[in-house]
GUVOGU-865426 format. One record per atom (N, C-alpha, C): residue number from 1; atom name; y, z, x. Coordinates in nm, 2 decimals, decimal comma, padded with zeros to 4 digits. Example, Ala and Ser with C-alpha at 12.3 -4.5 7.8 and 13.67 -1.06 7.14 Angstrom:
REM residues 2
(1 "N" (-00,57 00,78 01,32)) (1 "CA" (-00,45 00,78 01,23)) (1 "C" (-00,33 00,78 01,32)) (2 "N" (-00,22 00,71 01,28)) (2 "CA" (-00,11 00,71 01,37)) (2 "C" (00,00 00,79 01,29)) 
//
This chain:
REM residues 194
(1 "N" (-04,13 -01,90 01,03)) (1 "CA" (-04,11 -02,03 01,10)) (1 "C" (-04,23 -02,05 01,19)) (2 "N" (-04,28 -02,17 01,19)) (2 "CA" (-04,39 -02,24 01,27)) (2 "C" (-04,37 -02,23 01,45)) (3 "N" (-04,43 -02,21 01,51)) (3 "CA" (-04,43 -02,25 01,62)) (3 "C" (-04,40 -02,43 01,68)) (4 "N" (-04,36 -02,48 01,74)) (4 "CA" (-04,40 -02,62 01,79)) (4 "C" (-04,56 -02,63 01,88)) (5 "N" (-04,64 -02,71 01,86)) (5 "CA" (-04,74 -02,69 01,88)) (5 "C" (-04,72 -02,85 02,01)) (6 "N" (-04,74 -02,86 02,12)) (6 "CA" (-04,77 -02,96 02,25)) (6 "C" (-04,90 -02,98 02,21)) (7 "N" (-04,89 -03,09 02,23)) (7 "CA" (-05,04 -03,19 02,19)) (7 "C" (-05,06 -03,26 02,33)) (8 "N" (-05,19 -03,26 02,44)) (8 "CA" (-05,14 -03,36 02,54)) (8 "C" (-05,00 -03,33 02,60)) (9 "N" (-04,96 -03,19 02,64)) (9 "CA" (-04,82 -03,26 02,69)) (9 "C" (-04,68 -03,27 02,64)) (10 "N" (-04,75 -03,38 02,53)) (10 "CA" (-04,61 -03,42 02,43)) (10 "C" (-04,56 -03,38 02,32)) (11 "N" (-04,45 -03,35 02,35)) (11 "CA" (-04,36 -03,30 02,20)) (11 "C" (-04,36 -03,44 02,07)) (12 "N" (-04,45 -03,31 01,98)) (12 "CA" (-04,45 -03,38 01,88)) (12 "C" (-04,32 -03,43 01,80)) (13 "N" (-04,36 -03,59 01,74)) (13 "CA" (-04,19 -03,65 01,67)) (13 "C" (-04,09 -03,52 01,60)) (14 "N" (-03,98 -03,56 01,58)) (14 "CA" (-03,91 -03,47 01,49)) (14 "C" (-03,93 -03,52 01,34)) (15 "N" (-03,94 -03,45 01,25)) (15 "CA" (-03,95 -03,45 01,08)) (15 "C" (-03,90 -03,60 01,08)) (16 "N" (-03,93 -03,66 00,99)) (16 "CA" (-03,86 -03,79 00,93)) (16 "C" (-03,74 -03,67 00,81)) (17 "N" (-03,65 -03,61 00,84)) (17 "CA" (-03,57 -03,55 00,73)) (17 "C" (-03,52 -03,66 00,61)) (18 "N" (-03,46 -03,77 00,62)) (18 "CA" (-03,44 -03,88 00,53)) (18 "C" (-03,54 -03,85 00,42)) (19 "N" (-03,69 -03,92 00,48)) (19 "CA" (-03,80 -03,92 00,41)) (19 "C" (-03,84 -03,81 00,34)) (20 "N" (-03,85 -03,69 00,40)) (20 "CA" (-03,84 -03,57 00,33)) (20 "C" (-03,78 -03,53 00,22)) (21 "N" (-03,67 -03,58 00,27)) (21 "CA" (-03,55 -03,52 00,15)) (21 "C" (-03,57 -03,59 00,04)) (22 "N" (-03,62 -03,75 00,02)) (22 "CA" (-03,65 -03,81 -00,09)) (22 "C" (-03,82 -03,70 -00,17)) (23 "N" (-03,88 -03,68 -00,05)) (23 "CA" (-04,02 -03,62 -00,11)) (23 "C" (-03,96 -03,46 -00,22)) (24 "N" (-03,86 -03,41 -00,13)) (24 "CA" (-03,81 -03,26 -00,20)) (24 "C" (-03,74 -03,27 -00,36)) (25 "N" (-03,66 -03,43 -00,34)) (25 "CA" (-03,63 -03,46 -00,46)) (25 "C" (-03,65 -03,46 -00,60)) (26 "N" (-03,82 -03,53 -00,55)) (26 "CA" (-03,93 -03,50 -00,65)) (26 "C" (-04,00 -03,37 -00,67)) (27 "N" (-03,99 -03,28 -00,59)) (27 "CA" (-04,04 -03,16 -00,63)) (27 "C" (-04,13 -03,14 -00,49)) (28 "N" (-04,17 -03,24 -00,40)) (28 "CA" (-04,28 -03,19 -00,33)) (28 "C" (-04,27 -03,02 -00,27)) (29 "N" (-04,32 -02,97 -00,27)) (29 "CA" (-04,32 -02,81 -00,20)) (29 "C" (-04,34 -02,84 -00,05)) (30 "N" (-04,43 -02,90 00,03)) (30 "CA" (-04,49 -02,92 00,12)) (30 "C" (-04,36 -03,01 00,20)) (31 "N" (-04,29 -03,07 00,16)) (31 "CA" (-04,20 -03,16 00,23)) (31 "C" (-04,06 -03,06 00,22)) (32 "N" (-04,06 -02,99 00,14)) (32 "CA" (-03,91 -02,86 00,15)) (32 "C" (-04,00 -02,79 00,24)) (33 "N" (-04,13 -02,77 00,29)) (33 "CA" (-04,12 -02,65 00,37)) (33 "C" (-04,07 -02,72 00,55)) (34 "N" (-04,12 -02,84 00,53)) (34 "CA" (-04,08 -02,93 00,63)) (34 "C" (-03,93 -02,89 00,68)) (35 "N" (-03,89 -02,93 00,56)) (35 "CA" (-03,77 -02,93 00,60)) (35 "C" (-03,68 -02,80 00,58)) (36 "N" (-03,71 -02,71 00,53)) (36 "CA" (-03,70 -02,59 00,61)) (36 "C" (-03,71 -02,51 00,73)) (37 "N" (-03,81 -02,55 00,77)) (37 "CA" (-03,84 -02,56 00,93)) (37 "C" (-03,75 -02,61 00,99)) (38 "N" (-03,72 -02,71 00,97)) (38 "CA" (-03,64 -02,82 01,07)) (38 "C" (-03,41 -02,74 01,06)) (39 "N" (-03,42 -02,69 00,92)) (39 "CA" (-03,30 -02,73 00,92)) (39 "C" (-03,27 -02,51 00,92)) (40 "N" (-03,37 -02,44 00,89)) (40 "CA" (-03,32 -02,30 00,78)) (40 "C" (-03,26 -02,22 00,95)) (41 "N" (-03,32 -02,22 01,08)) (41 "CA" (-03,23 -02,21 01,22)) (41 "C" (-03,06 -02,20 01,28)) (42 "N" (-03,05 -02,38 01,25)) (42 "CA" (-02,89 -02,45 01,24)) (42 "C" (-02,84 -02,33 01,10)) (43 "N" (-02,91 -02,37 01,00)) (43 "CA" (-02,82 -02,29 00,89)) (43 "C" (-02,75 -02,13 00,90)) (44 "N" (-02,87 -02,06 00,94)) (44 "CA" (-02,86 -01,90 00,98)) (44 "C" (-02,71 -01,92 01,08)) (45 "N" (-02,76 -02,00 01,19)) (45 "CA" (-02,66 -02,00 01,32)) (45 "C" (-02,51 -02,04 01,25)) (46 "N" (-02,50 -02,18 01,16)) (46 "CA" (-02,37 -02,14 01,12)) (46 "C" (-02,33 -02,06 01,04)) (47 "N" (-02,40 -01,99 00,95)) (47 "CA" (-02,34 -01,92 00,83)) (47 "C" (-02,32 -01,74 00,93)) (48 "N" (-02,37 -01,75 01,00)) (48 "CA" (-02,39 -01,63 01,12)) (48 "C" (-02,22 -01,63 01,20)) (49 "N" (-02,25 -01,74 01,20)) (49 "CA" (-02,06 -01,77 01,31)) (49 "C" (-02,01 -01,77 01,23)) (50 "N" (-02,01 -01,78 01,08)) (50 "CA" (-01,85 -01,83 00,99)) (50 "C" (-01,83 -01,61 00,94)) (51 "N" (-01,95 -01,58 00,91)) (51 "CA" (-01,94 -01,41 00,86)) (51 "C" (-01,92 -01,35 00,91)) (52 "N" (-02,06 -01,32 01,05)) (52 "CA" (-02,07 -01,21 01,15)) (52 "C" (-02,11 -01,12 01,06)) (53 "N" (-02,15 -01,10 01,00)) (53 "CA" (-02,27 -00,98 00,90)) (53 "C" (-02,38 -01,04 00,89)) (54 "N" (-02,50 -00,99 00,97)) (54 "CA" (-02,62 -01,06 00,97)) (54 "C" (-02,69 -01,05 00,80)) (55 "N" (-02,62 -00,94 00,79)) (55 "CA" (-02,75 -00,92 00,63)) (55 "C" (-02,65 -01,02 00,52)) (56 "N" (-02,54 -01,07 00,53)) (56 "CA" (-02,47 -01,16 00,42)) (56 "C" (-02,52 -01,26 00,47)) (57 "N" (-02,53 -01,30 00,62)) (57 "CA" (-02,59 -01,43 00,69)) (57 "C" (-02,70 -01,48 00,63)) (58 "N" (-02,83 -01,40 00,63)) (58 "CA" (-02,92 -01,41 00,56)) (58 "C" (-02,91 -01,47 00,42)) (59 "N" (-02,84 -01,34 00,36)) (59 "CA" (-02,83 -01,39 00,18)) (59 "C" (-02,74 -01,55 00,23)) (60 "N" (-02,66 -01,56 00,28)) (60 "CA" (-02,56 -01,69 00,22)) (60 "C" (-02,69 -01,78 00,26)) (61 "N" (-02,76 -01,80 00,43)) (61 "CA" (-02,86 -01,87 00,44)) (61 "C" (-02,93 -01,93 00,34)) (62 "N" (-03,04 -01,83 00,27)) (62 "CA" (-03,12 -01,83 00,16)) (62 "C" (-03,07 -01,93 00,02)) (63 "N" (-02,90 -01,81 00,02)) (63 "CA" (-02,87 -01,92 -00,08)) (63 "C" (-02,82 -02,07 -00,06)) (64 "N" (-02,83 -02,09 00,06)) (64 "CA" (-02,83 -02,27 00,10)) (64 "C" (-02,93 -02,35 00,06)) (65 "N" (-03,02 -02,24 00,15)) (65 "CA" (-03,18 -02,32 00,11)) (65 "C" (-03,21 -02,37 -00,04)) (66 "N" (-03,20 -02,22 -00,08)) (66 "CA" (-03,21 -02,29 -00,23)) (66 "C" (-03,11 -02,37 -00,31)) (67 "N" (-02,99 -02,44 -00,26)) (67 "CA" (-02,94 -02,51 -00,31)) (67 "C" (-03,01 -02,65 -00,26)) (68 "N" (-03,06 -02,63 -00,10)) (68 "CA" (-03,13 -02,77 -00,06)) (68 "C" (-03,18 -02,80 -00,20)) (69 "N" (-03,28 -02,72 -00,23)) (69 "CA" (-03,46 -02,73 -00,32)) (69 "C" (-03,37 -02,78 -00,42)) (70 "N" (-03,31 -02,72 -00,48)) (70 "CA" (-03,24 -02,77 -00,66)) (70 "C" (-03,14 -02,91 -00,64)) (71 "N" (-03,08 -02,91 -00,53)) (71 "CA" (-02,99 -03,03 -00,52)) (71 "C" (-03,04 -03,14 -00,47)) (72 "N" (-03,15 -03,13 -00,36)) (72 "CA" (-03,18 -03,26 -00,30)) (72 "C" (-03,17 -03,41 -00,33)) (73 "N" (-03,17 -03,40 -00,51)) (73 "CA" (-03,14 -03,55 -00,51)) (73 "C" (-02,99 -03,58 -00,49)) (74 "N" (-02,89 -03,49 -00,44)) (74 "CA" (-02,77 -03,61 -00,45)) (74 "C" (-02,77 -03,61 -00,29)) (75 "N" (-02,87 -03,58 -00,22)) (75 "CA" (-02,86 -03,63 -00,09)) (75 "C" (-02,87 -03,79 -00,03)) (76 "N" (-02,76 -03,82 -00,05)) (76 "CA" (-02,75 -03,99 00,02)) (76 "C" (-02,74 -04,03 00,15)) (77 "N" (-02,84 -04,08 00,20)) (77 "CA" (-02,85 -04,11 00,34)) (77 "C" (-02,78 -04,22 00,36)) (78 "N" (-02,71 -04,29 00,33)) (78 "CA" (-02,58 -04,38 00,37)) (78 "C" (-02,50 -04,27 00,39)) (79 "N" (-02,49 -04,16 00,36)) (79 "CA" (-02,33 -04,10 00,34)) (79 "C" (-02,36 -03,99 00,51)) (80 "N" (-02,49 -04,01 00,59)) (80 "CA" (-02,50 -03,95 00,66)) (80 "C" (-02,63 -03,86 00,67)) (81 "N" (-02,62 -03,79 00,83)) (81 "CA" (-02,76 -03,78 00,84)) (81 "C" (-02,78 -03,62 00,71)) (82 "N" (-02,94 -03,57 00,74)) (82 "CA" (-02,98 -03,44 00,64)) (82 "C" (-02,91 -03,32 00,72)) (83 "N" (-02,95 -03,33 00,84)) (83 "CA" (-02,85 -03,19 00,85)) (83 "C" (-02,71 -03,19 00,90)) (84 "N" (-02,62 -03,26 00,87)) (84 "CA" (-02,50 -03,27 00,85)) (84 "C" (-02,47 -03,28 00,72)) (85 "N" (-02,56 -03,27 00,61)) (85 "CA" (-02,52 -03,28 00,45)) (85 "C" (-02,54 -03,12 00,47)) (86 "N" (-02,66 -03,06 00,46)) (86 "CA" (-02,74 -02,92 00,49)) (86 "C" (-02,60 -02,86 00,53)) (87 "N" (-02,55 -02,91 00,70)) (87 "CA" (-02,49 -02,75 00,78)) (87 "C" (-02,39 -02,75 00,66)) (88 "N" (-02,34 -02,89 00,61)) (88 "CA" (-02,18 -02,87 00,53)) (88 "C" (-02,20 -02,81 00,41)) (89 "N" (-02,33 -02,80 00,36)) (89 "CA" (-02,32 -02,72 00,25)) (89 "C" (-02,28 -02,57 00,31)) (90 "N" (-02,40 -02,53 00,42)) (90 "CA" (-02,40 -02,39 00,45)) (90 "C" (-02,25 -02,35 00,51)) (91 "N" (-02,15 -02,42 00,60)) (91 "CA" (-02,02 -02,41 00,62)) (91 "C" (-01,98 -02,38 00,47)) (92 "N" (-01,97 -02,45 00,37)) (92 "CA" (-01,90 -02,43 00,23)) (92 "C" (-01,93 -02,30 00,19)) (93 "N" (-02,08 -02,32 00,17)) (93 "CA" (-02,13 -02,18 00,09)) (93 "C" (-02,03 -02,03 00,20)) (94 "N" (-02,05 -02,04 00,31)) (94 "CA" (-01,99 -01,92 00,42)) (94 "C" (-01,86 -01,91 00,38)) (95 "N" (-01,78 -01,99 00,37)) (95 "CA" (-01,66 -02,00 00,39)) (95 "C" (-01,62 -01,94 00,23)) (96 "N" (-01,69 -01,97 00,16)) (96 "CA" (-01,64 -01,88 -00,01)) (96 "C" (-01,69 -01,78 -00,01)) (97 "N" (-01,80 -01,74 00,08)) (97 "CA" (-01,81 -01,56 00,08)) (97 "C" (-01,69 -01,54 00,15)) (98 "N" (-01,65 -01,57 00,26)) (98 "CA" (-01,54 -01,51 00,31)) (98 "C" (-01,40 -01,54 00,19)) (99 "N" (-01,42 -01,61 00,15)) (99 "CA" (-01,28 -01,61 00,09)) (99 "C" (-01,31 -01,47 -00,03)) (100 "N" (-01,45 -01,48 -00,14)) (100 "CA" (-01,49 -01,37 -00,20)) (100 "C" (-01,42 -01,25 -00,15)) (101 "N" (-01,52 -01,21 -00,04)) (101 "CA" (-01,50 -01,09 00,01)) (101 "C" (-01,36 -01,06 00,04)) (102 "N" (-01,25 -01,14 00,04)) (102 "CA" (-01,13 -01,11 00,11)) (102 "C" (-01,06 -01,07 -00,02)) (103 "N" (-01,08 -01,16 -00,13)) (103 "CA" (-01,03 -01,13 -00,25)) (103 "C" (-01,10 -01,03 -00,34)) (104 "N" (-01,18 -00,99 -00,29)) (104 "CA" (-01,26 -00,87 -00,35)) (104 "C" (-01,18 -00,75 -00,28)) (105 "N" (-01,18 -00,77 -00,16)) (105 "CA" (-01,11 -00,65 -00,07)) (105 "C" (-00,92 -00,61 -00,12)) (106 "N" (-00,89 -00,74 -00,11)) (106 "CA" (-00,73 -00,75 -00,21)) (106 "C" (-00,71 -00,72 -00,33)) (107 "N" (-00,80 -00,72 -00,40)) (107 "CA" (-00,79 -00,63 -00,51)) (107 "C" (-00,86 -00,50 -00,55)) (108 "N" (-00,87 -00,44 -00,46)) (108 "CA" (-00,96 -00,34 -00,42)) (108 "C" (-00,85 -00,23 -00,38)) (109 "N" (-00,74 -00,31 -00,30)) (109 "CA" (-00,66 -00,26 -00,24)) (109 "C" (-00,53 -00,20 -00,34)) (110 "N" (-00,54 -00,34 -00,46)) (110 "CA" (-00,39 -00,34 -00,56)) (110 "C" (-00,45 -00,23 -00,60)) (111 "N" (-00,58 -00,21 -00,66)) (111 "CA" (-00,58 -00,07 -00,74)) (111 "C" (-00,60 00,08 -00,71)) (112 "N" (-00,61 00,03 -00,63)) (112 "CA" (-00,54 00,19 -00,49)) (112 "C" (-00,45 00,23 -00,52)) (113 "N" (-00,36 00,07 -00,49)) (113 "CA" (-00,25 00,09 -00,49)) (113 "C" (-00,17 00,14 -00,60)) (114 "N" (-00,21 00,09 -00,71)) (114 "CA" (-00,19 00,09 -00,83)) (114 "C" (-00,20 00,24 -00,88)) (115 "N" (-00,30 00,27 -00,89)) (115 "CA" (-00,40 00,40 -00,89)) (115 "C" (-00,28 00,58 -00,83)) (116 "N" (-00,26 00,52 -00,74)) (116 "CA" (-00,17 00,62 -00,63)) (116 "C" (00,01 00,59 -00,66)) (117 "N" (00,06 00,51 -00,75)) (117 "CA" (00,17 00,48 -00,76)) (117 "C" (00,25 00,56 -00,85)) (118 "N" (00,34 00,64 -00,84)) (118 "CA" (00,33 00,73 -00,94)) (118 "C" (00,40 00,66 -01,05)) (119 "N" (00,41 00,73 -01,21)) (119 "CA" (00,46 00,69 -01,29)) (119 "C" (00,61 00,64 -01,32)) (120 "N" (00,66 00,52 -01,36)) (120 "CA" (00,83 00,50 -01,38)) (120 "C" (00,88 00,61 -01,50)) (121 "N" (00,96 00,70 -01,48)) (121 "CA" (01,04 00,78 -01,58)) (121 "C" (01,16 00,73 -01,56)) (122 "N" (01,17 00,60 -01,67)) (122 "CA" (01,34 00,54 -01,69)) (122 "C" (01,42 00,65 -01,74)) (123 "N" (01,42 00,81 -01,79)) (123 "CA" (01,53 00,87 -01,80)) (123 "C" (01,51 00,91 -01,65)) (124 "N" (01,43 00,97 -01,59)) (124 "CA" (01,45 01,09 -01,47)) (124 "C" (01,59 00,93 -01,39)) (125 "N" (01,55 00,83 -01,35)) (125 "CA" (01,60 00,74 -01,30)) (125 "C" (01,73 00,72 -01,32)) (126 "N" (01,76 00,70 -01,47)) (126 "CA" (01,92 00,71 -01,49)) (126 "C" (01,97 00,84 -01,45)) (127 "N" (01,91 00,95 -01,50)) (127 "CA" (02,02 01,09 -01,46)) (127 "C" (01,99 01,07 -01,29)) (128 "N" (01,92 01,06 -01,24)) (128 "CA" (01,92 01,03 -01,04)) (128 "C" (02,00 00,97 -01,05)) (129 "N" (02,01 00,81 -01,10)) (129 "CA" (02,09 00,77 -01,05)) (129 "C" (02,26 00,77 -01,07)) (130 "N" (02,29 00,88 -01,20)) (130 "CA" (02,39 00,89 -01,24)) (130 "C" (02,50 01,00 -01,13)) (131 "N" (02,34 01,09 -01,12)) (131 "CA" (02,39 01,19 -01,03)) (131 "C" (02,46 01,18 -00,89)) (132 "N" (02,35 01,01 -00,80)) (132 "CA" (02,39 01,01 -00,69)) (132 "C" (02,50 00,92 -00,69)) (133 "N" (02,57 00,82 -00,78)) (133 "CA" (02,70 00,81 -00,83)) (133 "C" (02,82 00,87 -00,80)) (134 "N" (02,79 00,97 -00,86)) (134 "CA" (02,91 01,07 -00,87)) (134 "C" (02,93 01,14 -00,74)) (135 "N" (02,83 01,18 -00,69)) (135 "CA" (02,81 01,23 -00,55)) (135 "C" (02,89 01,13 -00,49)) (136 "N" (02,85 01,00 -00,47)) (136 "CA" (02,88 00,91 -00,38)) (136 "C" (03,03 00,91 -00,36)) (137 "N" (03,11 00,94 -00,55)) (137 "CA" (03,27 00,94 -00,57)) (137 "C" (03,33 01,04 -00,48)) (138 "N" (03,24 01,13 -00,53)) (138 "CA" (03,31 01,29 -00,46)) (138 "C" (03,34 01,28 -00,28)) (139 "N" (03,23 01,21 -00,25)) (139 "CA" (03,23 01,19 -00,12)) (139 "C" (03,36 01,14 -00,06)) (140 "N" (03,35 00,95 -00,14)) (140 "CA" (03,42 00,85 -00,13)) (140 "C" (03,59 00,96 -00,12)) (141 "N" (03,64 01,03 -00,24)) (141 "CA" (03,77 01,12 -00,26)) (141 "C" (03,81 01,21 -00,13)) (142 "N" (03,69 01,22 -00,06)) (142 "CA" (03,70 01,33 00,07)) (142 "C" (03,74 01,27 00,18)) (143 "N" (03,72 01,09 00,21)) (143 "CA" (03,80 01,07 00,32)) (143 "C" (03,96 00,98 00,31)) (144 "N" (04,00 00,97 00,42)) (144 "CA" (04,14 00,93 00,40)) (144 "C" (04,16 00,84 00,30)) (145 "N" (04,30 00,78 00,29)) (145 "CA" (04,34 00,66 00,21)) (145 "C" (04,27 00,56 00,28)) (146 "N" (04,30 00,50 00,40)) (146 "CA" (04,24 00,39 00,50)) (146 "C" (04,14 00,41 00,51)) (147 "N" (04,02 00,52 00,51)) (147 "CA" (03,92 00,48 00,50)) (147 "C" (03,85 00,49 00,37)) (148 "N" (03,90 00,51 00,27)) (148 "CA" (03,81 00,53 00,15)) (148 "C" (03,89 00,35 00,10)) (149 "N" (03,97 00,29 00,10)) (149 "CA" (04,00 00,16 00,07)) (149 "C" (03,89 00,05 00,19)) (150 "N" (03,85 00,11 00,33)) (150 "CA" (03,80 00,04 00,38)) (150 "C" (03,67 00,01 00,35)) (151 "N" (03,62 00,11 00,34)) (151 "CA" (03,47 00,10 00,32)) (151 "C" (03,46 00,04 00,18)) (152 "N" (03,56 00,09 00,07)) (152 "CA" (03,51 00,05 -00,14)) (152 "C" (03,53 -00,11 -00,08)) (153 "N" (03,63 -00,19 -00,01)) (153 "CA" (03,62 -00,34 00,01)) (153 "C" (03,55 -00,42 00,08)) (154 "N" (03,48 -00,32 00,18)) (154 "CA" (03,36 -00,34 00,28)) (154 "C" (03,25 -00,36 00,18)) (155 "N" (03,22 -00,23 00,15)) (155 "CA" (03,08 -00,21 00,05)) (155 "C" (03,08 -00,21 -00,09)) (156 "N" (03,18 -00,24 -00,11)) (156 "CA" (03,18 -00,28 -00,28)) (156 "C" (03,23 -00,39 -00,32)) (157 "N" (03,33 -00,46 -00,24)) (157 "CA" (03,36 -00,59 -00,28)) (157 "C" (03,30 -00,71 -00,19)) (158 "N" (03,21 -00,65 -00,06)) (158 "CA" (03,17 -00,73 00,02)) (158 "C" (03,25 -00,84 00,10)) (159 "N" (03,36 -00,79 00,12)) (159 "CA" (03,47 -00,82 00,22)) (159 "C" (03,40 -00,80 00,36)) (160 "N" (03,47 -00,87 00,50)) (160 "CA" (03,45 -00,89 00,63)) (160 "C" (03,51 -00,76 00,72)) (161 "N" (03,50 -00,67 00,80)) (161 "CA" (03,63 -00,59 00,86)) (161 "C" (03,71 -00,67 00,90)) (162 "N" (03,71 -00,84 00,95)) (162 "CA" (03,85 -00,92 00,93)) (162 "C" (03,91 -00,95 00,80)) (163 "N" (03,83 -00,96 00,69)) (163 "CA" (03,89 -00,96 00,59)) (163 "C" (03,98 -00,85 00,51)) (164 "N" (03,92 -00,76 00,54)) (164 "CA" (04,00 -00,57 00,53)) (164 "C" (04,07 -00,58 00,61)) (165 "N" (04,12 -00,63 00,73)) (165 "CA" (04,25 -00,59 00,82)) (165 "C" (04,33 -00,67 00,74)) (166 "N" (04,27 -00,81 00,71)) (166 "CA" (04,41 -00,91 00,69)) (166 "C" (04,48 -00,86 00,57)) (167 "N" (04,38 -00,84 00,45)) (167 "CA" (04,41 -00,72 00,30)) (167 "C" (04,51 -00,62 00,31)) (168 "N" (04,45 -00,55 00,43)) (168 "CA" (04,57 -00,38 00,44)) (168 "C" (04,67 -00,45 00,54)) (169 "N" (04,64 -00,57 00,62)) (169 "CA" (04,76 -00,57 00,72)) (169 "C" (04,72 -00,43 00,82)) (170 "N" (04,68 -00,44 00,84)) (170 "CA" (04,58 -00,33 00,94)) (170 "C" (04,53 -00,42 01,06)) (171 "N" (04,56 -00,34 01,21)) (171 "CA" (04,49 -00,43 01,31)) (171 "C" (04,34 -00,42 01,24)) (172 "N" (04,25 -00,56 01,32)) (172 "CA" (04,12 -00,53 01,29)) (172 "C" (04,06 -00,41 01,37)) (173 "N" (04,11 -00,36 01,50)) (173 "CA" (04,04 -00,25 01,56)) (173 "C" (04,07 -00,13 01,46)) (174 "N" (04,18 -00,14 01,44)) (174 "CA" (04,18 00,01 01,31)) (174 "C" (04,06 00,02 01,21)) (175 "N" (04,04 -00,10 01,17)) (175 "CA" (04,00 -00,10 01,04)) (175 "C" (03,85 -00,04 01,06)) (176 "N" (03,76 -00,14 01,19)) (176 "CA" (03,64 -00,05 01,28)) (176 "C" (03,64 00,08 01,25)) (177 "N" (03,79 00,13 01,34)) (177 "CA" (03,72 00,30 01,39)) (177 "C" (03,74 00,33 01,30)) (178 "N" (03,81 00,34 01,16)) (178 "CA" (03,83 00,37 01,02)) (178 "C" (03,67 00,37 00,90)) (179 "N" (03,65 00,27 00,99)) (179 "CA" (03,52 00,25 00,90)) (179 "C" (03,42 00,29 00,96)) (180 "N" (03,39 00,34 01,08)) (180 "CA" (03,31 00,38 01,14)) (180 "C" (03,33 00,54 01,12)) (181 "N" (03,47 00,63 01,15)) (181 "CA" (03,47 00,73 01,06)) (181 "C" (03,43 00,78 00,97)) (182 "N" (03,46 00,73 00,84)) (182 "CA" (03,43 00,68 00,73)) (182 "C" (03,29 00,73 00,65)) (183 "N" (03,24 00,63 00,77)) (183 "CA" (03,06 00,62 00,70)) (183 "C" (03,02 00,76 00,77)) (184 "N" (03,06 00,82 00,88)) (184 "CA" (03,01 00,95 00,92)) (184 "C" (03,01 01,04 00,83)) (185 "N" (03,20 01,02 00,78)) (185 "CA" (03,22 01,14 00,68)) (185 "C" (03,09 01,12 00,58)) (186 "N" (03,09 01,02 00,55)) (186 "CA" (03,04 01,01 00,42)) (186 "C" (02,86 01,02 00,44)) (187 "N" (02,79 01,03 00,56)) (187 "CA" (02,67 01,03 00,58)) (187 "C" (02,67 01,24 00,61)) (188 "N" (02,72 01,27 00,63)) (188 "CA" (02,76 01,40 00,64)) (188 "C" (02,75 01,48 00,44)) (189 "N" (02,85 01,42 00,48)) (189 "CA" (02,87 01,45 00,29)) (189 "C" (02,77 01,42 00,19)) (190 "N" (02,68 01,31 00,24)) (190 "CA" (02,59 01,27 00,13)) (190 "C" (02,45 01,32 00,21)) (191 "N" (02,44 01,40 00,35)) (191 "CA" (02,35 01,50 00,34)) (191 "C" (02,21 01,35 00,42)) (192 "N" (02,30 01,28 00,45)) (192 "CA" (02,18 01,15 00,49)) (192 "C" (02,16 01,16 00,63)) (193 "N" (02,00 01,19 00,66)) (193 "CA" (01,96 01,22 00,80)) (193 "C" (02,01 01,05 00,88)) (194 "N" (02,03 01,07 01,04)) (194 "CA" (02,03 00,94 01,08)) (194 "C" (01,91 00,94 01,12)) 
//
């Protein structure tokens, strides 16, 4: 990047960028460096705030610039000034590295995940789960009548404890300490830490 050079004093005009950007369209080299000067600063600075990785800052920068050089002709100056077409490209371009990198990182993750998951053995599964079945019966046979009817209507038919009192005709306080019993025996029996 050039210096600003004071002539007399006075700060030299700013770029005609409009004019430019028509000159870049055509190919001038000499009018993209112009306006690289003028605009490649703002660009760094947003693509810098949207990342915060100077060294992706850079590349996403760069690759703005060179979308300036290749795109310049659909730059319409009715639709607004050059570097508000410029920052919004460089916002865009930032904003899909970040999305990139996020979905690079998320599937980076699934096959970790993936990776570390152990294998399904649909028999080992049924005999477990045949096993802890039966366990569960054995258990269920080990507490009272009132509480082995409380809990199979609680937890198996998805009944209310007001619903189970009104069923057995049981106050609803019974039907509680019953079922609260109940699940001890049965957390006992089935060996389950609290």
């Amino acid at each position: 990047m050039t210096e600003n050079v004071w002539i007399g004093g006075v700060r030299p005009a700013a770029p005609d960028l409009p004019e430019l950007m028509g000159r870049v369209a055509l190919g001038d080299q000499q009018a993209f460096t112009a306006v690289f000067e003028a605009v490649s600063g703002p660009v760094l600075g947003l693509v810098r705030s949207v990342l915060r990785d100077s060294a992706q800052s850079e590349e996403v920068a760069q690759e703005v610039l060179v979308e300036v050089w290749r795109t310049a002709a659909r730059y319409q100056p009715a639709r607004g000034a050059v570097m508000t077409w410029v920052l919004t490209l460089a916002h865009r371009r930032a904003v899909d590295r970040v999305r990139s990198e996020q979905a690079a990182s998320n599937r980076e993750k699934r096959v970790a995940l993936l990776e570390h998951t152990a294998a399904y053995d649909e028999v080992v599964e049924q005999v477990e789960g045949r096993l802890e079945r039966e366990q569960v019966r054995r258990c269920l046979r080990g507490l009272t009548e009132l509480q082995r009817q409380s809990v199979t209507l609680a937890y198996y038919r998805g009944l209310t404890y007001r619903e189970v009192s009104e069923l057995l005709s049981v106050p609803l306080g019974t039907v509680k300490a019953r079922m609260r019993d109940g699940l001890i025996r049965l957390r006992d029996c089935l060996g389950v830490g609290v």
